[in-house]
PALODREN-800741 format. One record per residue (C-alpha): x negated, y negated, z; residue in three letters. Coordinates in steps of 0.001 Angstrom, whole numbers, padded with zeros to 6 digits, always signed. Example, Ala and Ser with C-alpha at 12.3 -4.5 7.8 and 13.67 -1.06 7.14 Angstrom:
PALODREN-800741
-012300+004500+007800ALA;-013670+001060+007140SER;
end
This chain:
PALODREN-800741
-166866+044983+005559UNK;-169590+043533+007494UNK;-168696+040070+005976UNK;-165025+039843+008029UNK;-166994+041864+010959UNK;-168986+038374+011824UNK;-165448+036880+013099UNK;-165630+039778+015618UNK;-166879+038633+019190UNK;-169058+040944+021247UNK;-166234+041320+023554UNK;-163805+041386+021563UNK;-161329+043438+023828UNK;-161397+042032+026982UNK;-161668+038455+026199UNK;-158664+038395+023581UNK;-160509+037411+020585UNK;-162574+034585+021793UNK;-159307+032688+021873UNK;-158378+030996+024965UNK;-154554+030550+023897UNK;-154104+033716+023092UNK;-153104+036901+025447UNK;-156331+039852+025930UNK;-156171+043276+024414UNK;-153463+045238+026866UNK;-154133+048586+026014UNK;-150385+049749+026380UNK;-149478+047811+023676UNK;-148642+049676+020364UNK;-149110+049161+017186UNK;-145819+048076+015847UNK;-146367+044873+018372UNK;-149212+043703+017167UNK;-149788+041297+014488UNK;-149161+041707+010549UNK;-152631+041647+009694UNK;-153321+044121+012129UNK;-151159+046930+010840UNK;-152121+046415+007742UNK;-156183+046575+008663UNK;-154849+049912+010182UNK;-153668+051216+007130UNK;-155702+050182+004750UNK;-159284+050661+006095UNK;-161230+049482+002857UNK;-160259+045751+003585UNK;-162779+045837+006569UNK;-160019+044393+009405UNK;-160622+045581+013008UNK;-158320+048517+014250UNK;-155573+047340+016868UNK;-156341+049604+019657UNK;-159683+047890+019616UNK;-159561+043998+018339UNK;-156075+043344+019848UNK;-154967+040174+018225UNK;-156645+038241+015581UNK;-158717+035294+015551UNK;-157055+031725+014868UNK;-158748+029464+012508UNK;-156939+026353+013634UNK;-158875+023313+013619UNK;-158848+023045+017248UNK;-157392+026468+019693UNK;-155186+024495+021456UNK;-151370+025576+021794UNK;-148996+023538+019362UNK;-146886+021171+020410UNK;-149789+020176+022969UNK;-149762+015942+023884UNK;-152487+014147+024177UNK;-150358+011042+025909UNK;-150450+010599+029647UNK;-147587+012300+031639UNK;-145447+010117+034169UNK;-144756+012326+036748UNK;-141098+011726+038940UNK;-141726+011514+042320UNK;-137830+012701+043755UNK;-138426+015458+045765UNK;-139594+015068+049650UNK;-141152+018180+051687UNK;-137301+018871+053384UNK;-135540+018528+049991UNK;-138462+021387+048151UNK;-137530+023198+051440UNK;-133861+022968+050343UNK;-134448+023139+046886UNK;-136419+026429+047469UNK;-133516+027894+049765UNK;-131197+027529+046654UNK;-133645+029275+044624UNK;-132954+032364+046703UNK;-129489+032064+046781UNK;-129878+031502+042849UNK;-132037+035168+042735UNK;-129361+036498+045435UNK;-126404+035308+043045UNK;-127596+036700+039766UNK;-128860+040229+041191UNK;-126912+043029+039184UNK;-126491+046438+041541UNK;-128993+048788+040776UNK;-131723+046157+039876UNK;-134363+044808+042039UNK;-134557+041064+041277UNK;-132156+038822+039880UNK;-132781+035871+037043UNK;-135595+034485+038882UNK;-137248+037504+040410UNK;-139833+038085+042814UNK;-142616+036925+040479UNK;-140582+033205+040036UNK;-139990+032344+043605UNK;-143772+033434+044308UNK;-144225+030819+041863UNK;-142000+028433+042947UNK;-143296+028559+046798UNK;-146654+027842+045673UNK;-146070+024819+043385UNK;-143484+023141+046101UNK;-145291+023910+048684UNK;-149288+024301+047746UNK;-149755+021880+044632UNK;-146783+019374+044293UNK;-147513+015896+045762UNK;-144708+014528+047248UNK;-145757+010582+047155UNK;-146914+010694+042760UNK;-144807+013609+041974UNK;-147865+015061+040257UNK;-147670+019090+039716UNK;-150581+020177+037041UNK;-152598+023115+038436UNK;-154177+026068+036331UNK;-152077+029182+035540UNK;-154891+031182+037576UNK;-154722+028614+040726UNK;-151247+029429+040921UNK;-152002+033333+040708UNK;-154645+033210+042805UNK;-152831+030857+045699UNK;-149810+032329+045414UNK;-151878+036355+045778UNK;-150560+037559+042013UNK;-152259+038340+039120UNK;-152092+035707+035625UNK;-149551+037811+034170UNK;-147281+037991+036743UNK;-147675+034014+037206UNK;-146740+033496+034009UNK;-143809+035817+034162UNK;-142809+034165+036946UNK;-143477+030877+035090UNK;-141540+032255+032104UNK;-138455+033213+034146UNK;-138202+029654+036409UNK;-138505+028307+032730UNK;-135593+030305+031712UNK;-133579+029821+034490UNK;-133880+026280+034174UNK;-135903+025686+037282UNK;-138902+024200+036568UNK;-140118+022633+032813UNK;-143425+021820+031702UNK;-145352+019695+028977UNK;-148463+021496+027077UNK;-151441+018553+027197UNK;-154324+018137+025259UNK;-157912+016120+026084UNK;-159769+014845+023390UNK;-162985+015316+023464UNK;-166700+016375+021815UNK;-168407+019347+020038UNK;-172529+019560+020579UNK;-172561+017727+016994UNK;-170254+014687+018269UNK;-167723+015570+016166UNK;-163740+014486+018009UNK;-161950+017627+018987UNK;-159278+018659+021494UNK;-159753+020980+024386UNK;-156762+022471+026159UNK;-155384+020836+029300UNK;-153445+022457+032169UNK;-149550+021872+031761UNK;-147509+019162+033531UNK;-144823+020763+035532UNK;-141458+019356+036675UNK;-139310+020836+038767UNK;-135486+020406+038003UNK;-132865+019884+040510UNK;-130689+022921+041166UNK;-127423+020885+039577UNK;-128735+021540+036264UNK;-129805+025055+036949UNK;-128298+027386+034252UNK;-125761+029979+036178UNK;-126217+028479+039997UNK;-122885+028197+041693UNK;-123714+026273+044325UNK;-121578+026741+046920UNK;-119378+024355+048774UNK;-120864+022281+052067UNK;-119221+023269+055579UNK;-116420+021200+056230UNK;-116599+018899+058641UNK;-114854+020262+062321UNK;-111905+018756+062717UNK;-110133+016337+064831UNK;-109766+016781+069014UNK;-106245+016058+068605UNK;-105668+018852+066060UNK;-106599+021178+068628UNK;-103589+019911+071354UNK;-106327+017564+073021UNK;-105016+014776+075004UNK;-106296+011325+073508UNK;-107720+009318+076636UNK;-105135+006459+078078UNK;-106166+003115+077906UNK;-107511+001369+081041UNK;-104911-000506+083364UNK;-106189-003602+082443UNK;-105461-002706+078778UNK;-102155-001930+079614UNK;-101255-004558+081758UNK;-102789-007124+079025UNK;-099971-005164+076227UNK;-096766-005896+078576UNK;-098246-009173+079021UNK;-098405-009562+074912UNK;-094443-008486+075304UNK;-093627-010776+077913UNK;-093217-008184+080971UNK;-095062-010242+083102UNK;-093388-008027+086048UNK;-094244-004527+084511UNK;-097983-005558+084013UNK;-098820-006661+087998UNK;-097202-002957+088783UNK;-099357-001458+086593UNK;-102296-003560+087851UNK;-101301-002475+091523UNK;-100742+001218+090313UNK;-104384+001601+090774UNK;-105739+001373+094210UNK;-109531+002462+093292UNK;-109895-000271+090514UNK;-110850-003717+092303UNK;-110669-005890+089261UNK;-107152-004440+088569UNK;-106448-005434+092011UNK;-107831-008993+091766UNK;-105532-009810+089091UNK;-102882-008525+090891UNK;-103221-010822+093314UNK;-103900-013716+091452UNK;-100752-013005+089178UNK;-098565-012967+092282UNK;-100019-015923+093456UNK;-099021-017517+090229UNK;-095509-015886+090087UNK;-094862-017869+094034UNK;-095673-021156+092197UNK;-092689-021908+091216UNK;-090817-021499+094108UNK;-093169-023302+096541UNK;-092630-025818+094374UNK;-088449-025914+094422UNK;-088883-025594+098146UNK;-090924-028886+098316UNK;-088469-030746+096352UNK;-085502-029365+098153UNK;-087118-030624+101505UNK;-087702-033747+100316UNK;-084091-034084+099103UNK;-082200-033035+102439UNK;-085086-035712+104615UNK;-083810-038796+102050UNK;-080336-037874+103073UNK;
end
């Protein structure tokens, strides 16, 4: 018995077997959610294994306590979202939590816990220019005024919900002996645009308002000069000057008027001239 007692830490209950990667004793939990080996210490005392209600979980004897499926690579981080588009991007989280609240419930699929969450990293942590999002589980808790395990409820539910995604990382590093080991890294978080959010019905953009003339508003005329210059196109040489000396108040409209007149007399000072000369050879 007091050879598997040496595994034990001194604080065994509050720091959740020595094991960073694994959760701390929660003494609500019973004993049907605890580990195999746990149970089994229960029941069968004579094998020396700690009780549940006082080790919690047991120890890992991986080569290195770092969670599985950890990378060791360097993440590239996307840079797409600016500080209005997380502002947008954060309204449609609420209208995601609004959408998917059942009656009789509090929160919907992303909860109070997930858009605490959610503010914090778009707001607190992401960097807009790189795109880089990697702080601590308890920086998040602690800037966004929660506790760990409602951060990573929060986390959990975003995750579900299709929201946000992260990458477990690894650094390699050095025991006191020099031997290579790996240490466990804070994740790499993306967040996801809301069209591949699982269950968001986004809804339709306003539509745009709609034409003046729709609503029985008068288009404006064209100018006189405009108009003149069409019955000109169409050969109503006549009906253009009237409309150019329909306006009193519009001087170049006037102008023109005159000079077209002047042009239209042209002709007949002309005929008179010949005439005149005519009748004096006679």
């Amino acid at each position: 018995m007091s050879d598997l007692r040496r595994f034990i830490p001194p604080a065994a209950a509050d720091s959740g077997y020595g094991d960073l990667n694994r959760d701390a004793y929660d003494p609500i939990r019973r004993p049907f959610a605890l580990p195999l080996a746990n149970v089994i210490g229960e029941m069968l005392p004579g094998l020396g294994q700690p009780c549940p209600a006082i080790a919690g979980t047991q120890r890992t004897y991986a080569a290195w306590p770092v969670w599985s499926g950890s990378t060791t690579k360097p993440v590239k981080f996307w840079p797409w979202l600016t500080k209005k588009q997380a502002g947008k991007l954060y309204a449609k989280a609420v209208s995601f939590n609004c959408q998917t609240r059942q009656r009789g419930k509090q929160d919907g699929t992303v909860g109070r816990n997930g858009l605490l969450v959610l503010h914090t990293l778009l707001f607190r942590f992401l960097n807009y220019t790189t795109g880089r999002l990697d702080p601590a589980i308890a920086t998040i808790a602690k800037r966004a005024g929660i506790s760990i395990a409602s951060a990573k409820r929060g986390l959990a539910s975003l995750k579900r919900c299709g929201v946000l995604h992260w990458v477990r990382r690894a650094g390699e590093t050095r025991d006191e002996k020099g031997r290579f080991c790996e240490e466990q890294d804070t994740n790499a978080y993306g967040i996801i645009p809301w069209s591949q959010w699982l269950g968001f019905l986004d809804p339709l953009p306003d539509a745009p308002p709609p034409d003046l003339a729709e609503w029985g508003a008068t288009p404006p005329l064209p100018s006189v000069i405009e108009q003149a210059a069409e019955e000109m196109h169409h050969g109503a040489s006549r009906t253009a000057l009237a409309i150019l000396e329909s306006d009193p108040q519009a001087a170049a409209a006037q102008a023109l008027a005159k000079l077209g007149r002047t042009m239209q007399a042209m002709p007949d000072r002309e005929a008179r001239k010949s005439l005149s000369h005519t009748d004096s050879s006679d």
